[in-house]
N, C-alpha and C positions, 0 to 999 in steps of 0.2 A: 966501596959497597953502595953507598947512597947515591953516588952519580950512576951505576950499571943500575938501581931501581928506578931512579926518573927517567932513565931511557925505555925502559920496559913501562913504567908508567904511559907515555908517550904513544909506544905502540899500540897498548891496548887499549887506550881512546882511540887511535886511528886504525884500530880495527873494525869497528862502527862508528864510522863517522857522523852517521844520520841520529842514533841514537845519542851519542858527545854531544851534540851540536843542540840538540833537543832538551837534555838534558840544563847545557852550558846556560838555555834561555832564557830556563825558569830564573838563573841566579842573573843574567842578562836584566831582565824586567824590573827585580825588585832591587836591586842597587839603582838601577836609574829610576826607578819611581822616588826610592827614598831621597836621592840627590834633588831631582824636582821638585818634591818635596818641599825639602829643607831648604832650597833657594828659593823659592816662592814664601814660605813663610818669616825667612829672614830677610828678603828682600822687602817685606812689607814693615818689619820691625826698624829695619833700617831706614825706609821711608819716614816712617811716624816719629822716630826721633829725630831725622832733620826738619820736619814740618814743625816739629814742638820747639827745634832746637831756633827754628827759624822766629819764631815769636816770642822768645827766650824763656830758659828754664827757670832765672830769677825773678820772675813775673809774678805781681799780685794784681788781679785786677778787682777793684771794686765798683760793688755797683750800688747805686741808690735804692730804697727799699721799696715795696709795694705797699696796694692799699685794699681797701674790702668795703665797698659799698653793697650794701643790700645784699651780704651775700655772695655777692661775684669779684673777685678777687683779681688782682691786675699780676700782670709778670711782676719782676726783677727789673727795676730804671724807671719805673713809670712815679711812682712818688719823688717828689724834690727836696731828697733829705741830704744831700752832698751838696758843701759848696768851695768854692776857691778858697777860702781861707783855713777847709778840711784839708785842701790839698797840699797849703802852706804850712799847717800846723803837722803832717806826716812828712814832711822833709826834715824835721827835727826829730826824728823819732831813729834807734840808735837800730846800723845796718841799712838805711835807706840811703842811697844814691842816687835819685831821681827821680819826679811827679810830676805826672801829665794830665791834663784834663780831656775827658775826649768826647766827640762828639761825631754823629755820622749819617747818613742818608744816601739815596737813589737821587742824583740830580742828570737834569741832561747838560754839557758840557759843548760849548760853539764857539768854534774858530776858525774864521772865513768863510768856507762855503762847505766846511763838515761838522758835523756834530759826531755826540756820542756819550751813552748814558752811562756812568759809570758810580762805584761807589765814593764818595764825598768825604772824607774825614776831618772835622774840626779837632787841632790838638795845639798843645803848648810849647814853647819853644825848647821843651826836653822832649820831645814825643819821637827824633829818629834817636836821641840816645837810648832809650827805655826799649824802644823798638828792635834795637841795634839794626837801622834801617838809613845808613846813612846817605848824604846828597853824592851824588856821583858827577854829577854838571853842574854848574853854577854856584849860588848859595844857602848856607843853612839859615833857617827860621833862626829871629835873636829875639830876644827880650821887648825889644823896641814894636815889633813886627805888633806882637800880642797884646802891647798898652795901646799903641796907636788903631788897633783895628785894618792895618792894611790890606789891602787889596792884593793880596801877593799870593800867587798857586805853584804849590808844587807836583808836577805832574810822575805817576808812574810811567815804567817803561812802554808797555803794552797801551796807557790813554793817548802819548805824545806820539806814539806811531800810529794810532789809529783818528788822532785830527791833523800831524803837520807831517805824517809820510815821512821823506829821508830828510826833510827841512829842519833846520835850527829852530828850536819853537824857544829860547831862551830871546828874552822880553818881547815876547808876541804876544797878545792880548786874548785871552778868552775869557766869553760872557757865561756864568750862571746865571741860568734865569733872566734878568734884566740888569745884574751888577758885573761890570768886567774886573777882569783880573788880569793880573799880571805875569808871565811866568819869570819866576824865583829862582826854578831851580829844577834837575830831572833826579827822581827817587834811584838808588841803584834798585837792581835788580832781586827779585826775592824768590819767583818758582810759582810753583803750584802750592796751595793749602791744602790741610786735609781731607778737606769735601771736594776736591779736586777744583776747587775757583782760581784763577790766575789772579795772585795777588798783587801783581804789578798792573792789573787796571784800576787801578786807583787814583788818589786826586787830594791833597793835602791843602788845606788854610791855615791862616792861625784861628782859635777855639772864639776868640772874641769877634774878626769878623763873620766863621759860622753861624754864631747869636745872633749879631745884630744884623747883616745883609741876607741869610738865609732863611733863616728860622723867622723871620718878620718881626722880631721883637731887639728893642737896644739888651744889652749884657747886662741881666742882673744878678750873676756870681753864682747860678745856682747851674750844678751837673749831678749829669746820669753815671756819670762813670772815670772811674782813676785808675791810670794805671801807675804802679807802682814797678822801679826795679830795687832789687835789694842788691848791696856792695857785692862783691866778692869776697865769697868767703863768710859768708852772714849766716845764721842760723834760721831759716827759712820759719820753721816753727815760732821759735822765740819772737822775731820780727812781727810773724803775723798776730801773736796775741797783744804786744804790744799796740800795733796800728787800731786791732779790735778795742781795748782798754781806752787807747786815748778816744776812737772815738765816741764811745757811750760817755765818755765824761764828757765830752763837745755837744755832745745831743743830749744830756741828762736824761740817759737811763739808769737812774738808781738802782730800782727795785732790778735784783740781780736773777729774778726769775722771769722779768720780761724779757721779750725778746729784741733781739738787736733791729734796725729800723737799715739795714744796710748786709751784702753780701760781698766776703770775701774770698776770690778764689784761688790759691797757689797752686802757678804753672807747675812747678815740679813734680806736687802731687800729681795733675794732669800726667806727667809724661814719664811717669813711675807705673800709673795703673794703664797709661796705652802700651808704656813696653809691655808691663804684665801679659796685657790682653794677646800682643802680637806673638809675646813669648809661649805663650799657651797653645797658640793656634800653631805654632811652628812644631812644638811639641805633638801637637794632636794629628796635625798632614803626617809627621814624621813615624808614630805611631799604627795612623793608617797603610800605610805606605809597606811600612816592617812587616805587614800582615806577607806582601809578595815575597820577600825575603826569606818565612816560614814555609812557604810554599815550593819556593826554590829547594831548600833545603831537603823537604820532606821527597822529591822529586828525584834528588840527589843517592838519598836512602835508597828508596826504590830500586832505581837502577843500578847498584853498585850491589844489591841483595840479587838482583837478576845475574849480576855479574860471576857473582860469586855461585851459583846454583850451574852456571853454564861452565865451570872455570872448576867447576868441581876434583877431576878428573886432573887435572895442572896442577892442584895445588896439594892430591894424592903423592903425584909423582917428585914435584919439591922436595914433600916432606921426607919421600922416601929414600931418597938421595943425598939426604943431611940438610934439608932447608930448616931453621928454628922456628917454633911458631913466632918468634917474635920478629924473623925476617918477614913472614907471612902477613904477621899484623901491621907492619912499617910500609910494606908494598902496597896492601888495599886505601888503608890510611892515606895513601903520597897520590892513591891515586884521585880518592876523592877530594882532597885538597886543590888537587892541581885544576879538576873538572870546576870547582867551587873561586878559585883564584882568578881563574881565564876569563869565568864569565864575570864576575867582579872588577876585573878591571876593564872591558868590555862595557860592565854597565857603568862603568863612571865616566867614559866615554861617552856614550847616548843619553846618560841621564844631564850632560854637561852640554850637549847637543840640543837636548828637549829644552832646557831652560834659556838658550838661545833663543828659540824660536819661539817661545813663550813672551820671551821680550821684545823680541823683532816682530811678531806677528799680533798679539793683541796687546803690544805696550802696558805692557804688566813689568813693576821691577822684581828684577832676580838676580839672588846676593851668596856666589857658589863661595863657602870658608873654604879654607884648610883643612879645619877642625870636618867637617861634613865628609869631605873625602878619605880623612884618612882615617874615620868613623865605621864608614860602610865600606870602605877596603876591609878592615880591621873586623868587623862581624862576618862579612863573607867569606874570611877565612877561619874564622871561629865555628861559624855554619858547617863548614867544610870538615872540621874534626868534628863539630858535634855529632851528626848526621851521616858523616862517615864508619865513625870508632863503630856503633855496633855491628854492622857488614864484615867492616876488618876481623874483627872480635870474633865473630861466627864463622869466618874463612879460617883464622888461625888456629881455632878449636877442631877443625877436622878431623877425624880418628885417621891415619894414612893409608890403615886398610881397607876401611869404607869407604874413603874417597877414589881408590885406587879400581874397587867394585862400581861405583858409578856409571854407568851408561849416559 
């Protein structure tokens, strides 16, 4: 019985084709909108935690406090309230794995007969493990590098192609400012950050000759900023109040209603509330989107009530012939299904098409699930009964005498 009604289904969409097809669109549009949708906004959530994940999620970064003259108050780093031996005394604190001191500037960078200005990083010889940014050429910063002060640069991927081209720049000399250097070592490779910067034009020291050959002054143990990573497996919380505690005893803040003279910030927190944020925005496209979806549906209605008004006279004669209404309601039902399924998988077609050319054409990422596809399959065939049932419902109610009198 049910295969003799999808064939009669069949027919009577291609009985009007134009109207099918019109219909098929509305559900066409709003499944590929939601698809778009959903891959643009999980494509961005997806971005943001590799960018987060890229600077690592066990990350604490601290920073030295500010100050208030007259009134006008400075950022975050600008007071010298951290110093080397905070950074030493947080490598004992339980759940740390490694401290860096860091330091950073806009220098211009010259080697032979190119230059190139890029950002500068003074750190310590934890600073690619904390980063998890390791050497991919040459060698790593040690211990030795940061007591001595050496002259040693480690170039990103993007600075080393933009002074030595396809050239080996391992032990080639570039001058900062009026101090050369040495190359050490090539950073691997990292991508783009979240502000869209190419994080591999960058340019690595160690933190003591940043002090002393850049900054114009010898190392006097005092920093703007530490980065901290915590073990594996560390209680990100716990850790942090710990590093907070030990430092106010290091800087004697008793009075426990003053305020700390230093800022701590945990990555994870960061890339919990950017998921949030991306998750919300994928929610809300998604939500936008569903509005076509309702549209489709209500479109669906429509024409299957048209259906049923011209069809009048047919489904007289069914009845009168021994068709049940429940045969009558299974056949309207199958057929709006079927108009609602077509263009649904149609729209997961185009909406898979769109987000193609969304990435191909304005370099936008887009990140099509599973879960997305077999979402908006799965409502556009719910749409399909929803939006169906009452058309069927009102064909199957037909008195067979009155239908039988229909003109």
């Amino acid at each position: 019985m049910l295969p003799a009604m999808f064939l009669e289904a069949l027919r009577a969409m291609g009985a009007n084709r134009l109207r099918t097809s019109l219909t098929m669109l509305g559900m066409v549009i709003g499944v590929g909108a939601v698809i778009l949708m959903l891959a643009v906004g999980e494509g961005t959530r997806v971005t943001v935690k590799k960018q987060v994940e890229a600077l690592g999620t066990n990350i604490f970064i601290v920073l030295a406090g500010s100050f208030n003259t007259g009134g006008v108050r400075s950022g975050s780093g600008q007071r010298q309230t951290l110093t080397l031996d905070d950074a030493a005394a947080i490598r004992g604190v339980d759940g740390v794995s490694a401290v860096t001191p860091v330091s950073f500037g806009s220098f211009q960078l010259v080697a032979g007969g190119r230059n190139w200005n890029t950002q500068l990083t003074g750190g310590g010889e934890a600073f690619t493990e904390v980063r998890s940014w390791p050497v991919s050429d040459g060698r790593e910063m040690d211990a030795l590098d940061v007591q001595q002060a050496s002259r040693s640069i480690w170039l990103g991927k993007s600075t080393a192609k933009e002074l030595f081209g396809q050239d080996d720049p391992l032990g080639q000399t570039v001058r900062v400012g009026v101090t050369p250097f040495t190359v050490a070592g090539i950073l691997s490779a990292k991508g783009q950050s979240m502000d869209g910067r190419d994080q591999d034009d960058t340019a690595l020291v160690p933190f003591s000759s940043f002090s002393r050959y850049l900054q114009g002054s010898h190392f006097q143990g005092r920093v703007r900023m530490l980065m901290v990573k915590a073990a594996d497996g560390a209680e990100m919380t716990l850790v942090q109040e710990d590093m907070r505690q030990l430092l106010r005893e290091r800087h004697r803040i008793v009075d426990p209603m003053q305020d700390d003279d230093f800022f701590i910030s945990n990555m994870s927190a960061v890339m919990e509330s950017a998921e949030a944020a991306a998750q919300a925005m994928t929610l809300l496209l998604g939500a936008i989107a569903s509005v076509s979806l309702a549209v489709g549906g209500i479109g669906i209605m429509n024409i299957m009530l048209v259906s049923v008004t011209e069809r009048t006279r047919e489904i007289g004669i069914r009845l009168a012939i021994g068709a049940r209404k429940q045969d009558i309601l299974t056949q309207f039902m199958l057929e709006a299904v079927l108009v609602s399924v077509t263009g649904g998988l149609l729209g997961l077609l185009f909406g898979a098409l769109g987000a193609y050319a969304v990435s191909h054409f304005w370099n936008t990422s887009v990140y099509i699930t599973a879960f997305s596809l077999a979402l908006s399959f799965t409502v556009s065939l719910g749409i399909g009964v929803f939006f169906g049932f009452y058309p069927a419902w009102k064909a199957a109610g037909q008195d067979p005498i009155e239908a039988l009198r229909h003109q």
